[in-house]
PyMOL Python script that loads the backbone (N, CA, C, O; Angstrom):
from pymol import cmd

cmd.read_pdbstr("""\
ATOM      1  N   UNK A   1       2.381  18.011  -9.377  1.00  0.00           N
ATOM      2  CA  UNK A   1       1.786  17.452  -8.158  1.00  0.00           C
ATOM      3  C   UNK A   1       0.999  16.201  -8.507  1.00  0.00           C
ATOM      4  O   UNK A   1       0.516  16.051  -9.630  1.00  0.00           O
ATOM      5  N   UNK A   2       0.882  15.358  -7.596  1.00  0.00           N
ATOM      6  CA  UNK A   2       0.187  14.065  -7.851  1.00  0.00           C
ATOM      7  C   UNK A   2      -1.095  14.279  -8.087  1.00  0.00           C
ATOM      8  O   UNK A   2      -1.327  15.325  -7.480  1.00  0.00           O
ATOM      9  N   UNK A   3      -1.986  13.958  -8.554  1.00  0.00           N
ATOM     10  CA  UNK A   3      -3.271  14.153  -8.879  1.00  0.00           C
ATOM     11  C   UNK A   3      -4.039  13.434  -8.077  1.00  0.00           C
ATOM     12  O   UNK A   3      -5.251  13.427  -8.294  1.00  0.00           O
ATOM     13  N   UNK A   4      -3.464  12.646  -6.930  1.00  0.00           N
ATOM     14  CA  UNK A   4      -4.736  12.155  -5.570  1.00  0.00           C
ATOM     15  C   UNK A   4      -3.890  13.136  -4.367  1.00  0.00           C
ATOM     16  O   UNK A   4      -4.574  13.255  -3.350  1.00  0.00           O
ATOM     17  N   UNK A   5      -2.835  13.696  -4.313  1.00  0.00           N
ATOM     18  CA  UNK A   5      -3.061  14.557  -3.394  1.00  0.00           C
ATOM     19  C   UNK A   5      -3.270  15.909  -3.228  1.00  0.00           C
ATOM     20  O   UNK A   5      -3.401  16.611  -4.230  1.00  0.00           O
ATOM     21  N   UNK A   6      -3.318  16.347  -2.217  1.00  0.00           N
ATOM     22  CA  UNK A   6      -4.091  18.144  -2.258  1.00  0.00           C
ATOM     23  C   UNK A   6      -2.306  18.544  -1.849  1.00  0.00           C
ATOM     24  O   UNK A   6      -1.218  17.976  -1.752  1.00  0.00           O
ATOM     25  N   UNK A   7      -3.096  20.287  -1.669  1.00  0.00           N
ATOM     26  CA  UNK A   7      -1.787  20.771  -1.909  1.00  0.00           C
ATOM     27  C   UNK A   7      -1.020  20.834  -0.527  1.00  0.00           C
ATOM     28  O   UNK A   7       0.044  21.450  -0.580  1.00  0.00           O
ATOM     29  N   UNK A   8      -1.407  20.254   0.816  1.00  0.00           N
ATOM     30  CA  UNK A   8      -0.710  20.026   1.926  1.00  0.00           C
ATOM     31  C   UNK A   8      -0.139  18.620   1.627  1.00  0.00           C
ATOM     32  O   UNK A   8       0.253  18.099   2.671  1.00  0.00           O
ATOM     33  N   UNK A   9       0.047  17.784   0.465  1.00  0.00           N
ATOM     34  CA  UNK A   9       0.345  16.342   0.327  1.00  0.00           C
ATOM     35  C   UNK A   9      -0.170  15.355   0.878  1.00  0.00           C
ATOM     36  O   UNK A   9       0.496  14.328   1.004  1.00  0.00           O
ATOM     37  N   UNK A  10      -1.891  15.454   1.482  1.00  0.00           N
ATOM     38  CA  UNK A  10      -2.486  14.360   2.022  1.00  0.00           C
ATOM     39  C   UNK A  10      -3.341  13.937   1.045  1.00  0.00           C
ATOM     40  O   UNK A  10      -3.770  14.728   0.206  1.00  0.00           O
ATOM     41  N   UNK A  11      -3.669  12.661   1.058  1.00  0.00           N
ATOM     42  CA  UNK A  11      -4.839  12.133  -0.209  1.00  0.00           C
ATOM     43  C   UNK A  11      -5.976  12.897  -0.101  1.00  0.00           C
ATOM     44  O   UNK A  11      -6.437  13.246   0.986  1.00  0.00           O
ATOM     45  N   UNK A  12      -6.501  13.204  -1.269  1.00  0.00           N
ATOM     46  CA  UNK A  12      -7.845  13.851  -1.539  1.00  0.00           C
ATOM     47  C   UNK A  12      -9.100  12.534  -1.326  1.00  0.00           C
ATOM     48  O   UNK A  12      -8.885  11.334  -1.496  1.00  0.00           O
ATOM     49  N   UNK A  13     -10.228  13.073  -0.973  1.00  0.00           N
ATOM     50  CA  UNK A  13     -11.108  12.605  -1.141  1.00  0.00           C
ATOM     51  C   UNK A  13     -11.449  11.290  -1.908  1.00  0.00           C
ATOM     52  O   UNK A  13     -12.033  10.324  -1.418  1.00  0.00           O
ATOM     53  N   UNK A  14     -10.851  11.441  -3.583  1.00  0.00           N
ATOM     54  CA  UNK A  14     -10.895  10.838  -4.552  1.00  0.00           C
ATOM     55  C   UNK A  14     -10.113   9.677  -4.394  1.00  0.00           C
ATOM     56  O   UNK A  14     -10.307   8.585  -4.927  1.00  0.00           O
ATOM     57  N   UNK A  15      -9.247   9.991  -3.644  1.00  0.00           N
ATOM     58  CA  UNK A  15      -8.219   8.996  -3.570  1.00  0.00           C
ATOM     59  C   UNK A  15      -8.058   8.014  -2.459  1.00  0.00           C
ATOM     60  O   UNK A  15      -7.288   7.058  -2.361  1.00  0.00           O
ATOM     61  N   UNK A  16      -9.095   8.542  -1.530  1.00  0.00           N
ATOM     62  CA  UNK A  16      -9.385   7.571  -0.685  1.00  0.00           C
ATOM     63  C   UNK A  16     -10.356   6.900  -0.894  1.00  0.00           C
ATOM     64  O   UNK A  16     -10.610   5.957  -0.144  1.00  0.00           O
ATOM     65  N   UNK A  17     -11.203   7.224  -2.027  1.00  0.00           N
ATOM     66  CA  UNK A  17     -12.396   6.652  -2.722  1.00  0.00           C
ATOM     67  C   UNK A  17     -11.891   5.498  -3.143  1.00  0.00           C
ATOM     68  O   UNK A  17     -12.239   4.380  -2.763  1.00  0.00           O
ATOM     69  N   UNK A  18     -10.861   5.826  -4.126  1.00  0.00           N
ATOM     70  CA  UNK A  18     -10.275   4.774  -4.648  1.00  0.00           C
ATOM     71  C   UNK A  18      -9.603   3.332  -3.852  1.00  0.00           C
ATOM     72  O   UNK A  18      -9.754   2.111  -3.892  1.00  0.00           O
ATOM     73  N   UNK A  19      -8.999   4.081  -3.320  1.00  0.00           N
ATOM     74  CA  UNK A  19      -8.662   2.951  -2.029  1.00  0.00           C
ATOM     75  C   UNK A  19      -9.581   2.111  -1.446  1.00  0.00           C
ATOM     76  O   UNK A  19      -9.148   0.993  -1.167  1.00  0.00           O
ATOM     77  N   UNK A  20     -10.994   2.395  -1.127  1.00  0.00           N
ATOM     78  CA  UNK A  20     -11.757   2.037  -0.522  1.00  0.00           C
ATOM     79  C   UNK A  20     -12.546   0.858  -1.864  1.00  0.00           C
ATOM     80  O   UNK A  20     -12.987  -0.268  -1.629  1.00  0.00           O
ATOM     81  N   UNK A  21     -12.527   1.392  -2.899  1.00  0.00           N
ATOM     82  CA  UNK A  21     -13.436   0.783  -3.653  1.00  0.00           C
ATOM     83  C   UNK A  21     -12.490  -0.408  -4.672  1.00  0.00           C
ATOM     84  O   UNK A  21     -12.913  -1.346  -5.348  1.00  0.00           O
ATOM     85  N   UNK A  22     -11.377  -0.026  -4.498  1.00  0.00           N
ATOM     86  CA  UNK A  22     -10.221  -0.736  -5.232  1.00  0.00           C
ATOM     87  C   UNK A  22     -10.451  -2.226  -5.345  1.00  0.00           C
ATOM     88  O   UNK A  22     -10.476  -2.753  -4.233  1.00  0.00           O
ATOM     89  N   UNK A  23     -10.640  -3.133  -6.434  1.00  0.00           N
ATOM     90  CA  UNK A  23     -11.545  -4.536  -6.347  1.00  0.00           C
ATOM     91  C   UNK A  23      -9.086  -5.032  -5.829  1.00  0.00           C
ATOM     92  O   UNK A  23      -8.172  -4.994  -6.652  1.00  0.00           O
ATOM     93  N   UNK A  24      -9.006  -5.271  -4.792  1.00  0.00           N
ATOM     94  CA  UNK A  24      -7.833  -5.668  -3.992  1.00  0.00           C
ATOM     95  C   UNK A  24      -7.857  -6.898  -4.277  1.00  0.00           C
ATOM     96  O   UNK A  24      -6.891  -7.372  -4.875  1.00  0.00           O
ATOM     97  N   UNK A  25      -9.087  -7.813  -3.881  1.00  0.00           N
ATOM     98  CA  UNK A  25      -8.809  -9.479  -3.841  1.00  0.00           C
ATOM     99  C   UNK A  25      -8.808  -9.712  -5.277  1.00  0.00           C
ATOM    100  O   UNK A  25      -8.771 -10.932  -5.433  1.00  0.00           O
ATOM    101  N   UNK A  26      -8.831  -9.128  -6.375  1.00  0.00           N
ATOM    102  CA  UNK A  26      -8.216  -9.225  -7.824  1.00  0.00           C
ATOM    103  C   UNK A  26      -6.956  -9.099  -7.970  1.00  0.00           C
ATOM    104  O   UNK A  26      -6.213  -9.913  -8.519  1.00  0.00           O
ATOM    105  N   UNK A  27      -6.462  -7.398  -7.166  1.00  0.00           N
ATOM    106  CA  UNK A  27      -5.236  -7.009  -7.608  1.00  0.00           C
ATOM    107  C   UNK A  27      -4.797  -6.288  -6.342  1.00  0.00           C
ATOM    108  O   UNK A  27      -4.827  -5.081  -6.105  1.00  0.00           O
ATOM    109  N   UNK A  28      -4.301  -7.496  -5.434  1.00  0.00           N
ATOM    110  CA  UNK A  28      -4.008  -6.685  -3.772  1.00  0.00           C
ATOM    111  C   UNK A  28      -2.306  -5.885  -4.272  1.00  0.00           C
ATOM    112  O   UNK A  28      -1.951  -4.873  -3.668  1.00  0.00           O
ATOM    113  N   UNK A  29      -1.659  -6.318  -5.079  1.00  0.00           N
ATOM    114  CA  UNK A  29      -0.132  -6.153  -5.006  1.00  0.00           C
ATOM    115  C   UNK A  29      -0.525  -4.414  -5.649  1.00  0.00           C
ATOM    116  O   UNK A  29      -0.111  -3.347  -5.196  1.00  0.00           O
ATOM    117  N   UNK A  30      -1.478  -4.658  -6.862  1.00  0.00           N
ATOM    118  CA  UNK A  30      -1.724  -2.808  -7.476  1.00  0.00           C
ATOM    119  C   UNK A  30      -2.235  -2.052  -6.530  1.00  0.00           C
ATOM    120  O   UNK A  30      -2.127  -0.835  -6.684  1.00  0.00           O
ATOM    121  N   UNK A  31      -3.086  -2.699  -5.016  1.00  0.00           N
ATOM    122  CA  UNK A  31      -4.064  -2.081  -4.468  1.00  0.00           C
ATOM    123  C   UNK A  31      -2.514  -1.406  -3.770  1.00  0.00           C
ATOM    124  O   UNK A  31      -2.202  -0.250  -4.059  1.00  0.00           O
ATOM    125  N   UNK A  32      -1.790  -2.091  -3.022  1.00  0.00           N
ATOM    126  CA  UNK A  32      -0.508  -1.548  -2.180  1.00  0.00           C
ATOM    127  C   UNK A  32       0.414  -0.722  -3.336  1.00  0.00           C
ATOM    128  O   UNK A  32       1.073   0.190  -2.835  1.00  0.00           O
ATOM    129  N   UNK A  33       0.510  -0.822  -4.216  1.00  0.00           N
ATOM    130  CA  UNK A  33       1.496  -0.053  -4.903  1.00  0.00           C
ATOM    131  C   UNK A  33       0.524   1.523  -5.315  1.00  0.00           C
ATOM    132  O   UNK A  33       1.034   2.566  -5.725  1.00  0.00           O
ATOM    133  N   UNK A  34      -0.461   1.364  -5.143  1.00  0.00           N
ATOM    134  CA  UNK A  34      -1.219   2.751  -5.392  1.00  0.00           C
ATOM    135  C   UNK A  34      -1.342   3.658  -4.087  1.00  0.00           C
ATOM    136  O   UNK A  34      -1.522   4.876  -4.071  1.00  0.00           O
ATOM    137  N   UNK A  35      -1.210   2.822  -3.021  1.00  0.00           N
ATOM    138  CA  UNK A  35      -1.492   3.078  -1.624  1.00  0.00           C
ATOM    139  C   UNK A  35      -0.025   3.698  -1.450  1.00  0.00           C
ATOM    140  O   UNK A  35       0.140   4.901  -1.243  1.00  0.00           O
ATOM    141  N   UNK A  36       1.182   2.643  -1.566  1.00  0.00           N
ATOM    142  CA  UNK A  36       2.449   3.361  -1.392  1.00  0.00           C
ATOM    143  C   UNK A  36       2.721   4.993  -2.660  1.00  0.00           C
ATOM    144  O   UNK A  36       3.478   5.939  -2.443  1.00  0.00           O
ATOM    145  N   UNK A  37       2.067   4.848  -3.550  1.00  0.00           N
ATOM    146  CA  UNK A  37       2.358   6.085  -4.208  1.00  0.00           C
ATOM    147  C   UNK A  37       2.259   7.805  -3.596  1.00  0.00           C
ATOM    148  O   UNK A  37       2.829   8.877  -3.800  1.00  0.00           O
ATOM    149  N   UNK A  38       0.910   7.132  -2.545  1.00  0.00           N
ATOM    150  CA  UNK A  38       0.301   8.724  -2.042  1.00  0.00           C
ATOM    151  C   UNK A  38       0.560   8.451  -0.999  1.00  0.00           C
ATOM    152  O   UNK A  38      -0.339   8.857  -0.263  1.00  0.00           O
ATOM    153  N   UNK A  39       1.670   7.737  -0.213  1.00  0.00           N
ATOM    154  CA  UNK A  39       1.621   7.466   0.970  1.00  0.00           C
ATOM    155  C   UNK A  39       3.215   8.763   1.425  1.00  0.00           C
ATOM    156  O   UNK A  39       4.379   8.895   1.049  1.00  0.00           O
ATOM    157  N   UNK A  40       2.312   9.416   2.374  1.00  0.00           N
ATOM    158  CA  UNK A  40       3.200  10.154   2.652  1.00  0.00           C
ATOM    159  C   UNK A  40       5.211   9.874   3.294  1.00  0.00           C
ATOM    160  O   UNK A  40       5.500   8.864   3.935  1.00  0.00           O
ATOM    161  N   UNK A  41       6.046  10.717   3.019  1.00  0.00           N
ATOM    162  CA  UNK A  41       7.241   9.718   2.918  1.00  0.00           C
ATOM    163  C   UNK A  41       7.246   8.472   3.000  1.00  0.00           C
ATOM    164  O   UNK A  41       7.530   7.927   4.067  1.00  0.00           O
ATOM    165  N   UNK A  42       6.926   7.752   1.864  1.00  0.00           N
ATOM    166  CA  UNK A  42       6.974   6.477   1.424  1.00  0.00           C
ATOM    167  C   UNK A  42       8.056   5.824   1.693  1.00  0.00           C
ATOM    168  O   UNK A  42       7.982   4.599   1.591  1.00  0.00           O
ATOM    169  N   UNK A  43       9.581   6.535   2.181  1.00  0.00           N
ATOM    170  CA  UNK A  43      10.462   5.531   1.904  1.00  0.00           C
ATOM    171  C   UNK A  43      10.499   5.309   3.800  1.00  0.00           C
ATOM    172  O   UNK A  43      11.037   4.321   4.301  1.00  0.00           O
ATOM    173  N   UNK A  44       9.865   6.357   4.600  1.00  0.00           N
ATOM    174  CA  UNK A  44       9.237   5.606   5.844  1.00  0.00           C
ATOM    175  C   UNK A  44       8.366   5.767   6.155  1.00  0.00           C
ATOM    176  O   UNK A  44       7.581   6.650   5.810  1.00  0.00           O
ATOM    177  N   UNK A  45       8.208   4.672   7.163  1.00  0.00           N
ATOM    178  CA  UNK A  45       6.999   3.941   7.961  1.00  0.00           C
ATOM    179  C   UNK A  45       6.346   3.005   6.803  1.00  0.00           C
ATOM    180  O   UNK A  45       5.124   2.864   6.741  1.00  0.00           O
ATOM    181  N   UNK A  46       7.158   2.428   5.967  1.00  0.00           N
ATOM    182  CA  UNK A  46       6.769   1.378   4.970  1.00  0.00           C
ATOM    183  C   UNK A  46       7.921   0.121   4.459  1.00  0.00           C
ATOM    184  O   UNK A  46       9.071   0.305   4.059  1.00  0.00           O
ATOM    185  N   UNK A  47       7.412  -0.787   4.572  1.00  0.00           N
ATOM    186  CA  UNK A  47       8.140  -2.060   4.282  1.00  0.00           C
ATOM    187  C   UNK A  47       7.372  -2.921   3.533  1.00  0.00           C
ATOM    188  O   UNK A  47       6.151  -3.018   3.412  1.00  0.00           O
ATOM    189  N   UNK A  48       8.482  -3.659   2.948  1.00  0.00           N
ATOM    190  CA  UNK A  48       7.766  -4.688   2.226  1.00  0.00           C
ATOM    191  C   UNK A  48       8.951  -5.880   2.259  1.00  0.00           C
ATOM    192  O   UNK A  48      10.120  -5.631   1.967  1.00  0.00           O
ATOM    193  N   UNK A  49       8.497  -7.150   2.639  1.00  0.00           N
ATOM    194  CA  UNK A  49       9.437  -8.159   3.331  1.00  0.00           C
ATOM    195  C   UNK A  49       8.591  -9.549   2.300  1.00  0.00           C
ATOM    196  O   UNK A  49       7.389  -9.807   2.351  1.00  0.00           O
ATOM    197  N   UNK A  50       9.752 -10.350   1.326  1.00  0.00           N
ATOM    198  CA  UNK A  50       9.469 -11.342   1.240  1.00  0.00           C
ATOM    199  C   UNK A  50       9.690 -12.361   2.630  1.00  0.00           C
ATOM    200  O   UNK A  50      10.651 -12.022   3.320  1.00  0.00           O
ATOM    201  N   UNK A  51       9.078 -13.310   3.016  1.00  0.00           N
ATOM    202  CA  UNK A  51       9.123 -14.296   4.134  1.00  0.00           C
ATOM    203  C   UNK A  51       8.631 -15.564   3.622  1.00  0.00           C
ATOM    204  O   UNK A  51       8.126 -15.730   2.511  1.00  0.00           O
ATOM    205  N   UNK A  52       8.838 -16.548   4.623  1.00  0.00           N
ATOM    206  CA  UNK A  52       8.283 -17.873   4.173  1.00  0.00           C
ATOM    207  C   UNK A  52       6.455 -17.801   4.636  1.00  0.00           C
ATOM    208  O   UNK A  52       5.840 -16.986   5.324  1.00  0.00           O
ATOM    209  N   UNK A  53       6.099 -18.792   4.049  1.00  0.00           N
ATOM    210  CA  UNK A  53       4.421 -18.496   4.490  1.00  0.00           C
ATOM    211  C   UNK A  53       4.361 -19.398   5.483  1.00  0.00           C
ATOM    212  O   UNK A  53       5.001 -20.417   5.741  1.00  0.00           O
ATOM    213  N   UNK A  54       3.119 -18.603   6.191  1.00  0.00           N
ATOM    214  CA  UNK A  54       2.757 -19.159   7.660  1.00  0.00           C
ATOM    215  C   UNK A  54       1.942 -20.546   7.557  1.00  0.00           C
ATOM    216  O   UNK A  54       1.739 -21.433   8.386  1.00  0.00           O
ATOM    217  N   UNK A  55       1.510 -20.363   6.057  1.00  0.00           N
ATOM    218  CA  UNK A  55      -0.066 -21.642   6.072  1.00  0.00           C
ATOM    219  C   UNK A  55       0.600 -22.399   5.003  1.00  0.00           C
ATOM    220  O   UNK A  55       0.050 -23.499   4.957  1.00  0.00           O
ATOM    221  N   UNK A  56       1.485 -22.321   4.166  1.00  0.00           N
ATOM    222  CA  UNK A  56       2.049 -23.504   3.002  1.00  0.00           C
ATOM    223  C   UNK A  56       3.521 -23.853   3.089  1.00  0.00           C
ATOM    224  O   UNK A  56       4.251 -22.905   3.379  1.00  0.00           O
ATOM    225  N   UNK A  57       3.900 -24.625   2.961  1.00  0.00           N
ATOM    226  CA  UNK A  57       4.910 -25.184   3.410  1.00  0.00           C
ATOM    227  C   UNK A  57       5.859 -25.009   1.763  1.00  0.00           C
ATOM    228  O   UNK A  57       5.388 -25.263   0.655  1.00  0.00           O
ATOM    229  N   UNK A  58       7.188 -24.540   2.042  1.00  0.00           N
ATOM    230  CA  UNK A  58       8.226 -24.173   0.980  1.00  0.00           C
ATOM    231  C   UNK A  58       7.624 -23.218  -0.255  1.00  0.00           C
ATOM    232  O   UNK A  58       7.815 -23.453  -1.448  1.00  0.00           O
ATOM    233  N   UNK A  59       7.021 -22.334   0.161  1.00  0.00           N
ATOM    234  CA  UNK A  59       6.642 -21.607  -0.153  1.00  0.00           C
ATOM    235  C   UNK A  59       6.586 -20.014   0.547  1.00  0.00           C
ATOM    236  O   UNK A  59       6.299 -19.955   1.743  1.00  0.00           O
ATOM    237  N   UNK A  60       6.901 -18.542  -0.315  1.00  0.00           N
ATOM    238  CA  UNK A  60       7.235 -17.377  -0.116  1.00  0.00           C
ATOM    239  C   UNK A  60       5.807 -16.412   0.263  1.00  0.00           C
ATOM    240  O   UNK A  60       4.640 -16.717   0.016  1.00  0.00           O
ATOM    241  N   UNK A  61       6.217 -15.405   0.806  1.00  0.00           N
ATOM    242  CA  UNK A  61       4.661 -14.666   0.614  1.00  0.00           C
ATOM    243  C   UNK A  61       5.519 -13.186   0.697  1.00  0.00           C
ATOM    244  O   UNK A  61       6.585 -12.985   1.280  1.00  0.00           O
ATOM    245  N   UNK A  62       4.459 -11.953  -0.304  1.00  0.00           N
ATOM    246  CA  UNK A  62       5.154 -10.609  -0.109  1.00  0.00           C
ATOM    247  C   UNK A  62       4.697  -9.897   1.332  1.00  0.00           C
ATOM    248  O   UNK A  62       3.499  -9.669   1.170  1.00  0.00           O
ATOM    249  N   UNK A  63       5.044  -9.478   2.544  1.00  0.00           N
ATOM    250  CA  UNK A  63       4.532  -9.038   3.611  1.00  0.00           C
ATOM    251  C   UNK A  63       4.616  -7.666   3.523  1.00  0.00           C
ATOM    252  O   UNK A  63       5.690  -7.108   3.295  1.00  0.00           O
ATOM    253  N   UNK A  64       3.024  -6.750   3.770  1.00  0.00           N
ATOM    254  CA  UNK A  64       3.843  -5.553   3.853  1.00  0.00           C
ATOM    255  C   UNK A  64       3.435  -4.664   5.494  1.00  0.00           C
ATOM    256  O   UNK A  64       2.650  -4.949   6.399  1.00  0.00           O
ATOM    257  N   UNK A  65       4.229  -3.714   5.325  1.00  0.00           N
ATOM    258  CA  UNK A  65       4.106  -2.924   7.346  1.00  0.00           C
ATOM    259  C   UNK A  65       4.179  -1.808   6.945  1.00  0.00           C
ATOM    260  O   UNK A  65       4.743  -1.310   5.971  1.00  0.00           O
ATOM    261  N   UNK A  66       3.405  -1.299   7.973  1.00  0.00           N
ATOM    262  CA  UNK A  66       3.330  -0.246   8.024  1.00  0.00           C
ATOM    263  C   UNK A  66       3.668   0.234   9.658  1.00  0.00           C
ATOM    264  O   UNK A  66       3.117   0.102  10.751  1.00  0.00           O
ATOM    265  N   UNK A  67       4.780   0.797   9.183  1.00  0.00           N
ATOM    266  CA  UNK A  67       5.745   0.930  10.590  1.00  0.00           C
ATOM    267  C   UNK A  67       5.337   2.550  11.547  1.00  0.00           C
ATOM    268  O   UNK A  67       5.393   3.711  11.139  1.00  0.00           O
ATOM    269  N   UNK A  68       5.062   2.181  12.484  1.00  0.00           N
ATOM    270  CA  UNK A  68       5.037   3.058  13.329  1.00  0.00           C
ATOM    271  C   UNK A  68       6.099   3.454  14.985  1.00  0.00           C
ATOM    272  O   UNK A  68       6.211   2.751  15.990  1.00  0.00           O
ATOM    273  N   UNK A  69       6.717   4.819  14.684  1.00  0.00           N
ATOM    274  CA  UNK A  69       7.739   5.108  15.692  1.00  0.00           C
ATOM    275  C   UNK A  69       6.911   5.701  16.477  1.00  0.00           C
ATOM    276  O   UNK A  69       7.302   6.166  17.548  1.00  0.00           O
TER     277      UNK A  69
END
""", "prot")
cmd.dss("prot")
cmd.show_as("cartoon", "prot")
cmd.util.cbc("prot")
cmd.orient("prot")
């Protein structure tokens, strides 16, 4: 079993600690890849879309969603 979730598969406490305290504007791409780990069925209600950027011109950005049906 994952060690941030409990045994119904929702994040523990700890692990939303982490999330919360996670220094992101260092390492936003580790902050989402830790987030997608405990994220319940990960392979939905989650995307991740390279696109062009809205504010620099010929230039890419990673987008990510969190999809809701």
């Amino acid at each position: 079993m994952h060690e941030y979730l409990d045994d119904d598969g929702y994040p523990t406490d700890h692990a939303l600690d982490r999330i919360e305290h996670w220094p992101y504007t260092a390492d936003p791409r580790g902050w989402f890849e830790f987030i997608r780990s405990i994220w319940n069925f990960g392979d939905w209600g989650w995307k991740e879309k390279t696109e062009p950027s809205d504010w620099k011109e010929n230039s890419q950005v990673l987008r990510y969603y969190a999809l809701y049906f």
